[in-house]
N, C-alpha and C positions, 0 to 999 in steps of 0.2 A: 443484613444489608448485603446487596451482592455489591462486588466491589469491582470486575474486570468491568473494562473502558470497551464501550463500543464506538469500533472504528467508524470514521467519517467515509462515506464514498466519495471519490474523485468526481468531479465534473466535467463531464466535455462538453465546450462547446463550438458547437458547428453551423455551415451552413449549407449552401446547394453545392460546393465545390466539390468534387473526385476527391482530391485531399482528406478533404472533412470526413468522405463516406471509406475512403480507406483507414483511416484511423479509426471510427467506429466498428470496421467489419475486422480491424487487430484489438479493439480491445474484449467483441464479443467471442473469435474463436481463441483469443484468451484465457475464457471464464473470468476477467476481472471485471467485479461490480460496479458499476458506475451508474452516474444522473448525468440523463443528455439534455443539454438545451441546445435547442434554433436560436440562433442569433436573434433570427428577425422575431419568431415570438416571445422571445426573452424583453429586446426591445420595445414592444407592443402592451403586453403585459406589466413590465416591471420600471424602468428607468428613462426610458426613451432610448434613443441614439445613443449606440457607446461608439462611435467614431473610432477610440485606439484600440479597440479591442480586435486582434485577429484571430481569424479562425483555422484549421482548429485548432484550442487552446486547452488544455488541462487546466482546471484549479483542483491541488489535493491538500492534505494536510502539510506535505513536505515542501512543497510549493508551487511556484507557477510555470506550465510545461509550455513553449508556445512553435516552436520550432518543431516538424513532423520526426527527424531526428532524435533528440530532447523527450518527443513522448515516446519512442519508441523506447529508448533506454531506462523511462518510467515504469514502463509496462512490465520490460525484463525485470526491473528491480525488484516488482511488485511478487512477479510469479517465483525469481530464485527467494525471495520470504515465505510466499505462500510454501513452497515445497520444502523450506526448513521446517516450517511449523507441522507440514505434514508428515513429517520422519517420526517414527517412534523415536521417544528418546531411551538412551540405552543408558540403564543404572544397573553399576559396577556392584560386584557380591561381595560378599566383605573380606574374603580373602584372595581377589584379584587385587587390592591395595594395600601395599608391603606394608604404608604409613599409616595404616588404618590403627591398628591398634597403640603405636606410639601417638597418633593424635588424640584419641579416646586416652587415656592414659593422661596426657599433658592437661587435658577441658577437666578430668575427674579429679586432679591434683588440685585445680583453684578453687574446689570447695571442700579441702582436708587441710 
């Protein structure tokens, strides 16, 4: 069974506003992945009129962006993780840690 969680993508939705088409054109020269909806065919489609829903709005897992500020700060979030995950992670040799062997030492003691 594979067991890692695959992420949910963010949603933006938008509509005909400048606003709207600049926060799609920062999430795409981003590279972050997202699902875009149009307002209006989201509307059309799925629920009717969302009346309080503004655009444009983020929904992601972490929560609801709806302020163009708000998702800008989203986006950084998003890419300073992206680019922790993309660092090699560096593992230490076993005699760059002085406590290595007293730790090993201490774990091999509670089964004598």
């Amino acid at each position: 069974m594979n067991a890692t969680k695959k992420k949910r993508k963010p949603i933006l939705l938008i509509d005909d506003s400048i606003d709207s088409q600049r926060i799609k054109r920062l999430f795409c020269e981003s590279e972050v992945d997202f699902l875009e909806y149009h307002i209006k065919k989201f509307e059309e489609r799925c629920c009717g009129e969302l009346p309080t829903t503004r655009t444009p709005s983020v929904i992601a897992e972490e929560g609801l962006y709806r302020e163009e500020e708000k998702i800008r700060d989203y986006i950084k979030q998003l890419k300073q993780k992206q680019n922790k995950l993309s660092q090699p992670r560096q593992i230490p040799k076993q005699g760059d840690n002085p406590n290595h062997n007293q730790r090993t030492e201490e774990s091999e003691s509670a089964y004598w």
